[in-house]
C-alpha positions as a Markdown table, in Angstrom:
| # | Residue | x | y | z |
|---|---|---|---|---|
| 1 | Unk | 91.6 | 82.8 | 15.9 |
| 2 | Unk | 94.9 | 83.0 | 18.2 |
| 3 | Unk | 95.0 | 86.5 | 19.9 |
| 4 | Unk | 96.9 | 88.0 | 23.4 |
| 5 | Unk | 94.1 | 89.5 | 25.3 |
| 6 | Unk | 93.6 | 91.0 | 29.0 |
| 7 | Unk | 91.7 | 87.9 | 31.1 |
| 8 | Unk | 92.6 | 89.8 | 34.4 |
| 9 | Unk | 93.5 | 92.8 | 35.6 |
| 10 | Unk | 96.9 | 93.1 | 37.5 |
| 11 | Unk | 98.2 | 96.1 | 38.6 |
| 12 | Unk | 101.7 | 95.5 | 39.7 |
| 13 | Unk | 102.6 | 92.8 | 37.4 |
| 14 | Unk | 101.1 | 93.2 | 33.6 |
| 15 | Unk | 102.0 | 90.3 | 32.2 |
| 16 | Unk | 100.5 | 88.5 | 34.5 |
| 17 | Unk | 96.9 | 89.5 | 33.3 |
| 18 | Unk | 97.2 | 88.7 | 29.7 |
| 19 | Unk | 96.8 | 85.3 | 27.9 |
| 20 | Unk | 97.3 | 84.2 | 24.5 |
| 21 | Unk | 94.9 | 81.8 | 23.4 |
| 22 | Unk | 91.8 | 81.3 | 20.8 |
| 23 | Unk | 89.4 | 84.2 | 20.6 |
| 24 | Unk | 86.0 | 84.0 | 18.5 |
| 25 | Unk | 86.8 | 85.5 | 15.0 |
| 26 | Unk | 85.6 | 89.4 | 14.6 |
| 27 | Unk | 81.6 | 89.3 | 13.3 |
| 28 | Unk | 80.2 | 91.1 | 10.1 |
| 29 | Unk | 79.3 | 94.9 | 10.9 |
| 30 | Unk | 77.8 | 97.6 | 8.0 |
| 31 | Unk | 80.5 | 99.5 | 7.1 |
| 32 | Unk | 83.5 | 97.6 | 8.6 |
| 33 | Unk | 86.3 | 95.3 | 7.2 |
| 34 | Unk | 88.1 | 92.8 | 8.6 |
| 35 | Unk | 91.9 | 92.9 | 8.6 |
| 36 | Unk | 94.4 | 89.6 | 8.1 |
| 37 | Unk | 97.6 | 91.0 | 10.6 |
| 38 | Unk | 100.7 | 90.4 | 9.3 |
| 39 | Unk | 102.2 | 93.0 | 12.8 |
| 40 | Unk | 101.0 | 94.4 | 15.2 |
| 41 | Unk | 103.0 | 96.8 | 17.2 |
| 42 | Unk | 103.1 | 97.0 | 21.3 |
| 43 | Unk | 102.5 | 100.5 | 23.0 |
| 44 | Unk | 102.5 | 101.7 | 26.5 |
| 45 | Unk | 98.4 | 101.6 | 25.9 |
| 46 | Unk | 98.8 | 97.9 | 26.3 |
| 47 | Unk | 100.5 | 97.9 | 29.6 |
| 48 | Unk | 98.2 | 100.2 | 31.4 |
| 49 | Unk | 95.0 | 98.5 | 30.0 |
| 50 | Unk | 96.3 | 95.3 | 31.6 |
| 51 | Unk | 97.0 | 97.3 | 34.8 |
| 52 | Unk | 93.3 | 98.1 | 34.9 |
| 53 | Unk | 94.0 | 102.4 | 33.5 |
| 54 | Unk | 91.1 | 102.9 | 31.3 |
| 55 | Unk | 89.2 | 99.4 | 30.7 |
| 56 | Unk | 86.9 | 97.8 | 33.4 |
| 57 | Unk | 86.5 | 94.5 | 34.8 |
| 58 | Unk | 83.7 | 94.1 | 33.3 |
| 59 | Unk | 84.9 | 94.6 | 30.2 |
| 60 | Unk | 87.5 | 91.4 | 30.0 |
| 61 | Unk | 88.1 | 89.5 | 28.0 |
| 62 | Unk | 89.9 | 92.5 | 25.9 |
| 63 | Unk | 92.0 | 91.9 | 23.2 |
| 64 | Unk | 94.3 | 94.1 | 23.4 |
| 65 | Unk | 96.1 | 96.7 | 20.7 |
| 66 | Unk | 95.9 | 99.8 | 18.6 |
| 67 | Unk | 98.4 | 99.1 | 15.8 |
| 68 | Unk | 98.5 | 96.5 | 12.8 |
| 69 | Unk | 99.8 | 96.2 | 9.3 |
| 70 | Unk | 98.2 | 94.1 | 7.3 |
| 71 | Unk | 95.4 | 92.7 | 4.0 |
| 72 | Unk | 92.0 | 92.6 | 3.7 |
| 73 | Unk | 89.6 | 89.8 | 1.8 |
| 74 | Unk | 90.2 | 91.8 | -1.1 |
| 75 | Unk | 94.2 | 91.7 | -1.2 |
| 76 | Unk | 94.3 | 95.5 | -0.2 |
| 77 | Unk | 97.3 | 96.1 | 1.8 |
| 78 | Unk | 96.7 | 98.6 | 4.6 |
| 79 | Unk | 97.5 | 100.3 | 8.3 |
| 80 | Unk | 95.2 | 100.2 | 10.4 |
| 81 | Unk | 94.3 | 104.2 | 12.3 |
| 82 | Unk | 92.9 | 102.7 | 15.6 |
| 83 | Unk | 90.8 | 105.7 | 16.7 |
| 84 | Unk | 87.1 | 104.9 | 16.4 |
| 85 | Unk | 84.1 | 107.4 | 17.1 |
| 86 | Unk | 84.5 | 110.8 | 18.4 |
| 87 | Unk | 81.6 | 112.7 | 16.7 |
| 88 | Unk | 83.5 | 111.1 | 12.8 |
| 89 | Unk | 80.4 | 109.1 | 12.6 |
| 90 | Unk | 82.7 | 106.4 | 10.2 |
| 91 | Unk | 81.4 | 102.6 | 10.8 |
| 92 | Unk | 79.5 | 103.8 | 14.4 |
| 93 | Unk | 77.1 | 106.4 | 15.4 |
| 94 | Unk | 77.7 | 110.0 | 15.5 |
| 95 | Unk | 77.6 | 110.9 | 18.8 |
| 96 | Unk | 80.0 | 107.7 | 19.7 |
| 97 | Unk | 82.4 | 109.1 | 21.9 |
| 98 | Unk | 86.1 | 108.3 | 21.0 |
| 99 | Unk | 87.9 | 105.6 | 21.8 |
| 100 | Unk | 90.7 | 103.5 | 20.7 |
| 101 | Unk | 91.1 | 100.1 | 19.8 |
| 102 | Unk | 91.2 | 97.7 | 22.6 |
| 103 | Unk | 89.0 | 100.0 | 24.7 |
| 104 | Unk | 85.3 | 99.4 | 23.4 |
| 105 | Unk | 86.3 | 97.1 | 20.2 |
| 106 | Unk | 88.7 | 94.1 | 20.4 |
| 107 | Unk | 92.6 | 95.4 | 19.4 |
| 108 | Unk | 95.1 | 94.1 | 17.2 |
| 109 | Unk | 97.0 | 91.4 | 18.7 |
| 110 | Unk | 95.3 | 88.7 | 17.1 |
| 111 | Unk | 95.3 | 86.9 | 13.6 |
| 112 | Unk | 92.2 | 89.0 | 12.6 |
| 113 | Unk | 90.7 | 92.3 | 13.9 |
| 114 | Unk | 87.5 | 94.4 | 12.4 |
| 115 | Unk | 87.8 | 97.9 | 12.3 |
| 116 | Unk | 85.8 | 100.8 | 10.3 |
| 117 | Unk | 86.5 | 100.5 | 6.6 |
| 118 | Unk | 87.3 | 104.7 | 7.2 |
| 119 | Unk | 90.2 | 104.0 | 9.2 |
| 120 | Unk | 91.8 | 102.2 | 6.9 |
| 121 | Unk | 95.2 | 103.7 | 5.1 |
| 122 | Unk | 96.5 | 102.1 | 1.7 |
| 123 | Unk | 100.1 | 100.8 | 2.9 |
| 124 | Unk | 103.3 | 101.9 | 0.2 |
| 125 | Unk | 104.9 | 98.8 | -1.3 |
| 126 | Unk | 108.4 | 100.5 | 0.3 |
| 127 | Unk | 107.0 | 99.8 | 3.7 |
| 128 | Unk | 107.3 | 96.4 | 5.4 |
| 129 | Unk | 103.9 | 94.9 | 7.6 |
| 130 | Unk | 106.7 | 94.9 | 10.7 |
| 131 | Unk | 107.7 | 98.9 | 9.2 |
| 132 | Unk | 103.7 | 99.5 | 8.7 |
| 133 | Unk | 103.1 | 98.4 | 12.1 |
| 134 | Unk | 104.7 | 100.9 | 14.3 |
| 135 | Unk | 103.1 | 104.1 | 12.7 |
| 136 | Unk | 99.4 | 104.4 | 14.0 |
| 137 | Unk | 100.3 | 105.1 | 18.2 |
| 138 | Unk | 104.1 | 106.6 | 18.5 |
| 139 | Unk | 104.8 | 107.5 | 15.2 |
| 140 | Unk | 101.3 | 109.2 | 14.8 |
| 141 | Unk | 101.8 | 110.7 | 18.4 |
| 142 | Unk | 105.0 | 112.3 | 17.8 |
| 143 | Unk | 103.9 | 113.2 | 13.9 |
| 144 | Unk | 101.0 | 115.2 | 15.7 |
| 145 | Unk | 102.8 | 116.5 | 18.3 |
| 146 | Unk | 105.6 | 117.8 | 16.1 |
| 147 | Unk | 103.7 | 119.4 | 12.9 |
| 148 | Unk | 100.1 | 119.1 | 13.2 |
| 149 | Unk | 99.9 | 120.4 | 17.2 |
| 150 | Unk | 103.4 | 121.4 | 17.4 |
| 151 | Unk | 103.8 | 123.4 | 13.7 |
| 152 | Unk | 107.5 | 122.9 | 14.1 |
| 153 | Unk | 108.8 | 124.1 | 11.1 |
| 154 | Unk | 112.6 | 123.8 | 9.8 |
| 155 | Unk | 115.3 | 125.1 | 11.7 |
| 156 | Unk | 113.5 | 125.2 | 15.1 |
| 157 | Unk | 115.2 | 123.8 | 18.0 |
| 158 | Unk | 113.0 | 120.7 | 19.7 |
| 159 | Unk | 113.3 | 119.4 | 23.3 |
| 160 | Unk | 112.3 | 115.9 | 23.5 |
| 161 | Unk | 112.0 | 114.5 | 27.0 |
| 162 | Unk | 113.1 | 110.7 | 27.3 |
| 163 | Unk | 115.0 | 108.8 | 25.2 |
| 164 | Unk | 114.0 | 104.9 | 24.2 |
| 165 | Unk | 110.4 | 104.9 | 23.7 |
| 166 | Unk | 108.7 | 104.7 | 20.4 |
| 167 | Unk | 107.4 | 108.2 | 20.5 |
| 168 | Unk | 110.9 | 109.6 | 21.1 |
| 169 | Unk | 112.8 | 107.7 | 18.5 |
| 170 | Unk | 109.8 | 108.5 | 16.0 |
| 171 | Unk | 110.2 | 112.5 | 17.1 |
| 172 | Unk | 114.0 | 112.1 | 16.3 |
| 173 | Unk | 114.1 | 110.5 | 13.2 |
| 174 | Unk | 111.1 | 112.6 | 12.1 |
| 175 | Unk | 112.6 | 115.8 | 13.2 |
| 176 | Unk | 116.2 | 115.5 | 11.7 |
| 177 | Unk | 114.4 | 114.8 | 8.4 |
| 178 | Unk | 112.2 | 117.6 | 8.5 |
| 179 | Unk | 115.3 | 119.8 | 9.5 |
| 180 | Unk | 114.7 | 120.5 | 13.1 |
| 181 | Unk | 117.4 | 120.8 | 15.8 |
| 182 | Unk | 116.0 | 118.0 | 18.0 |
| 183 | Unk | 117.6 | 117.6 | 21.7 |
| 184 | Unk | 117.1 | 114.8 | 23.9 |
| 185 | Unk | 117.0 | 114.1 | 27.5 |
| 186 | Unk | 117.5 | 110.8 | 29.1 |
| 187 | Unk | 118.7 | 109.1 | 31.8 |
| 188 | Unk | 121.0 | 106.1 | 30.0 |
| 189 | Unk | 124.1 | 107.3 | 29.0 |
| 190 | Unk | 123.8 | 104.2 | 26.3 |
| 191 | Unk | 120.6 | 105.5 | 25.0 |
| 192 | Unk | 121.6 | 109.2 | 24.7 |
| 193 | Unk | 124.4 | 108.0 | 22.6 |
| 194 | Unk | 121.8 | 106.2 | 20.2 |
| 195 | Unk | 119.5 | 108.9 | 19.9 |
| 196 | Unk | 122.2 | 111.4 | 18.6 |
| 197 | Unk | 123.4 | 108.3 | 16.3 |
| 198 | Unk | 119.7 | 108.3 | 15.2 |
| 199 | Unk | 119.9 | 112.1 | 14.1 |
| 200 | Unk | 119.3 | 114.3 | 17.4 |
| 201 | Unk | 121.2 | 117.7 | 17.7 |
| 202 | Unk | 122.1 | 116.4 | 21.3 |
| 203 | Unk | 121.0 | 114.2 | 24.2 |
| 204 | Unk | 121.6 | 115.5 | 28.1 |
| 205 | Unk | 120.5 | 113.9 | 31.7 |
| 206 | Unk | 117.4 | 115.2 | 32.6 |
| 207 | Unk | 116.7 | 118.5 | 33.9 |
| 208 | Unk | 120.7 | 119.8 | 32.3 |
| 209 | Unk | 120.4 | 122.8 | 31.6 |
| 210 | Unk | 119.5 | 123.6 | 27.4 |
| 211 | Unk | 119.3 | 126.2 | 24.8 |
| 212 | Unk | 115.6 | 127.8 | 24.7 |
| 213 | Unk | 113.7 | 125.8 | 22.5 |
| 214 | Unk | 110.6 | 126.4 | 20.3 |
| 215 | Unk | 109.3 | 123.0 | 21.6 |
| 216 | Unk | 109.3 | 120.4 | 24.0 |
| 217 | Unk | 107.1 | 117.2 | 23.3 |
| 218 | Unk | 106.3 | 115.3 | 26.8 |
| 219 | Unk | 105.4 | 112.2 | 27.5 |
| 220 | Unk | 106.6 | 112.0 | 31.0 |
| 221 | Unk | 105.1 | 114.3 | 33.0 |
| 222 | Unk | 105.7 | 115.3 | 36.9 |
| 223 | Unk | 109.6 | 114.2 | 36.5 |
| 224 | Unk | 110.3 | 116.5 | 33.7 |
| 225 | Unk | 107.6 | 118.7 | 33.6 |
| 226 | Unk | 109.3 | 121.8 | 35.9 |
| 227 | Unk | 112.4 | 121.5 | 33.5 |
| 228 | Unk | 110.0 | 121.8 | 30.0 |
| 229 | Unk | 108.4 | 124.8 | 31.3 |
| 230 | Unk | 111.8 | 126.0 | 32.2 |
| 231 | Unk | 113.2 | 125.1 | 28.8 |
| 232 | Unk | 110.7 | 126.4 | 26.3 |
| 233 | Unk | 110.9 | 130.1 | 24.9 |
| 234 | Unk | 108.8 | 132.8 | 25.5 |
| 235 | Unk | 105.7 | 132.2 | 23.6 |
| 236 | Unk | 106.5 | 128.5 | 22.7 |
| 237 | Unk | 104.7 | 125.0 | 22.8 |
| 238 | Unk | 104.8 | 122.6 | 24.9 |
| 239 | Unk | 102.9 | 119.2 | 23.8 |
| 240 | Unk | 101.7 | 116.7 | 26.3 |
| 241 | Unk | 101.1 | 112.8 | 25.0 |
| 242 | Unk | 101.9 | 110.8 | 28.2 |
| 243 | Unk | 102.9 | 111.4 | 31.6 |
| 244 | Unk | 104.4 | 107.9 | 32.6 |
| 245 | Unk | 105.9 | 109.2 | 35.5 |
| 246 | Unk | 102.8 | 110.5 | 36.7 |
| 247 | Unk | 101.1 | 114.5 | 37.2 |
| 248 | Unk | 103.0 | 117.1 | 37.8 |
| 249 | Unk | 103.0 | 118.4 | 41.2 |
| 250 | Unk | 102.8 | 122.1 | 40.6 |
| 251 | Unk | 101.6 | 123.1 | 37.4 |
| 252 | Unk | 104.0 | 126.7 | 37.6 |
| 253 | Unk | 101.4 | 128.2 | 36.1 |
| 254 | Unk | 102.6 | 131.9 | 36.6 |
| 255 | Unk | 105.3 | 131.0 | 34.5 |
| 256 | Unk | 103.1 | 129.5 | 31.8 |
| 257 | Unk | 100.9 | 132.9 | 31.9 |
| 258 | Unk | 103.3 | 135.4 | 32.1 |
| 259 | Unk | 105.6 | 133.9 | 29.2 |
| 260 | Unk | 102.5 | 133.5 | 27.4 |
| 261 | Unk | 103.5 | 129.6 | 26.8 |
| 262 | Unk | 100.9 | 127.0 | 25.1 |
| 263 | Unk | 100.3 | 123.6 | 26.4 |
| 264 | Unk | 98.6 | 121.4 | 24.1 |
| 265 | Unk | 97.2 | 117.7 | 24.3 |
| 266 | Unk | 97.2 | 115.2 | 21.8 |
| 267 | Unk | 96.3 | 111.9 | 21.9 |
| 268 | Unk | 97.5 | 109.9 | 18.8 |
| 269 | Unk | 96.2 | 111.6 | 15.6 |
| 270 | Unk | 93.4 | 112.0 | 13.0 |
| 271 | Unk | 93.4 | 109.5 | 9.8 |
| 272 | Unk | 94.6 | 112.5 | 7.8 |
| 273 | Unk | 97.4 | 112.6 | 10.0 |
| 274 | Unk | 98.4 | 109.0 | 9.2 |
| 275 | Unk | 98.2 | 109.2 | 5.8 |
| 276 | Unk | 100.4 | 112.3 | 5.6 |
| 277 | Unk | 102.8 | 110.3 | 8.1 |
| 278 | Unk | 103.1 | 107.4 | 6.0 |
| 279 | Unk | 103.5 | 109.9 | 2.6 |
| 280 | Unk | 106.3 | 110.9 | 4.5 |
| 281 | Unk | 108.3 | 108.1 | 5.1 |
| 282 | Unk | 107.3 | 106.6 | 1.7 |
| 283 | Unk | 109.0 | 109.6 | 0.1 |
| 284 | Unk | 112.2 | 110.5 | 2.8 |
| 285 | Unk | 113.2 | 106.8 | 3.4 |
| 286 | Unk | 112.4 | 107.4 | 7.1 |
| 287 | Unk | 111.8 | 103.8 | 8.7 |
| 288 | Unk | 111.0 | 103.2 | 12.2 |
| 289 | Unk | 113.2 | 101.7 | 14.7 |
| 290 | Unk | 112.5 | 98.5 | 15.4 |
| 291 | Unk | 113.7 | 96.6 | 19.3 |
| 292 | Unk | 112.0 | 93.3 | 17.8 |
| 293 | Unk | 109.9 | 91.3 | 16.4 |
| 294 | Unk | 108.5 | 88.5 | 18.2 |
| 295 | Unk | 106.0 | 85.6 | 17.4 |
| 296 | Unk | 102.3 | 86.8 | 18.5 |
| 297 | Unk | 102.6 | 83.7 | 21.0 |
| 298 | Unk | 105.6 | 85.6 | 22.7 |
| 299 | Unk | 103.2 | 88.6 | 23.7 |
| 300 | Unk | 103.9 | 88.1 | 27.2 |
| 301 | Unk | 107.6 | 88.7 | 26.9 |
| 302 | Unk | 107.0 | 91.7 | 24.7 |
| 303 | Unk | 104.6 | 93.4 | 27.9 |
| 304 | Unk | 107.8 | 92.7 | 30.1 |
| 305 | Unk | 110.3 | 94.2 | 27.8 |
| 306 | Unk | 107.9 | 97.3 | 27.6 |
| 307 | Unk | 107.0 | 97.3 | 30.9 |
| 308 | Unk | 110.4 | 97.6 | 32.3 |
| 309 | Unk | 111.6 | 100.1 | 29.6 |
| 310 | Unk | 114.1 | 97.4 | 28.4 |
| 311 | Unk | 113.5 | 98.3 | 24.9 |
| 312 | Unk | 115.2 | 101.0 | 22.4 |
| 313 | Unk | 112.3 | 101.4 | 19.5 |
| 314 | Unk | 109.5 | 99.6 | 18.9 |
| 315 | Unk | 108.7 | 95.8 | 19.8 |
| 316 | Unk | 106.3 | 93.8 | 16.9 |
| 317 | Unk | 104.7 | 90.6 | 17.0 |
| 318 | Unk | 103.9 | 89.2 | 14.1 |
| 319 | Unk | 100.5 | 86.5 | 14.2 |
């Protein structure tokens, strides 16, 4: 089967690691299914992996990606939640720590991938494959970090930090449904403009100055963190996904303390949380914002686009 996978491991140029070529077809496992891809959406995961952040040397040939639309043998149309293990004991052993796909079991960018029969999620008939697609990294993430981690509720004000990633858009176009006052910060005037088109109350340049929120969802880290911190209301939530930009350098954790502020992790989301997520689009008519969709044997250009933030939304190849 055809599938984009990390041969090599290149830190300063991504693309440079991955090839697209034939990969041996998923085997039989107890209590797995194998999935025909009709999309498979790319996430900062896949950038870092080729980097070398989180998967080995040893470990290549990887076939890299955590999201996909698409049918199994049976004609079930499904999304595929691409968090295996971590004590769920679904399709591996119990004590199997947690991992995602493309870490321990081959990813999504291919023309077939196997995953757990558990962590598959019937897709609605008003959702495309390319729609489908996007939902189990960013718009899981920002799902989780808004209502499961976050419990924003409506009416609540929102600070999202960045402005063209998939998580962002998602926590925008989720938010305004939902009835949240969502802000934005970003550095593209361009982009700002978009997000508020998209539904946000407002976007500023990072670090402007805002109206105490209820809750900030970051995903970049030592650039923004001092301004979250500084943003977020007494007893608020701040929820950390990503920090692209790297750790912050000083934590300000007498602020954190003495304003009695929570700061919560998530990492993607739990299969219930996916099937609430796509419940909710099925029945608001919330659809994901799509950059482009390009043939899987494009891959490379899609890791370049995503690489060098070139994108607004998410970017989908399609096998």
């Amino acid at each position: 089967m055809l599938a984009a996978f990390a041969a090599r491991l290149s830190p300063d140029d991504p693309s440079a690691g991955l090839d697209v070529a034939e990969r041996p077809e998923p085997e039989p496992r107890e209590h797995w299914t194998t999935v025909q891809v009709r999309a498979a959406a790319l996430n900062q995961h896949d950038v870092w992996s080729l980097r070398g952040v989180g998967l080995r040397s040893e470990q290549l040939p990887m076939i890299l990606g955590t999201d996909a639309a698409g049918v199994t043998d049976d004609g079930r149309e499904v999304v595929v939640h691409g968090v295996i293990g971590g004590g769920l004991g679904h399709g591996v052993g119990p004590d199997e720590p947690r991992s995602l796909l493309s870490e321990r079991y081959p990813g999504t960018l291919a023309e077939r991938v196997a995953v757990p029969t558990w962590n598959l999620v019937d897709k609605p008939a008003s959702l495309s494959f390319v729609e489908a697609a996007c939902l189990p990294t960013a718009w899981l993430t920002a799902y989780r970090m808004l209502f499961t981690s976050g419990r924003a509720t409506p009416g609540q004000r929102v600070l999202v930090q960045g402005s063209g990633g998939g998580v962002a858009t998602a926590a925008v176009l989720l938010g305004a449904a939902a009835g949240l006052e969502v802000v934005v910060t970003g550095r593209d005037e361009a982009r700002r403009r978009r997000v508020v088109e998209l539904g946000a109350a407002s976007a500023v340049e990072p670090g402007a100055r805002v109206p105490r929120v209820d809750l900030v969802l970051e995903t970049v880290g030592g650039a923004t963190w001092s301004h979250s911190v500084r943003s977020v209301r007494p007893g608020g939530t701040i929820v950390v996904a990503g920090a692209t930009t790297g750790d912050a350098t000083a934590a300000e954790l007498q602020r954190i303390f003495f304003l009695e502020i929570t700061v919560q992790g998530v990492t993607m989301g739990s299969r219930d949380d996916l099937v609430h997520l796509v419940a909710f689009l099925d029945r608001t008519g919330v659809r994901p914002l799509v950059d482009r969709t390009l043939p899987l044997t494009r891959a490379r250009e899609g890791i370049d686009l995503l690489a060098a933030g070139g994108q607004f939304g998410k970017i989908v190849l399609e096998p």
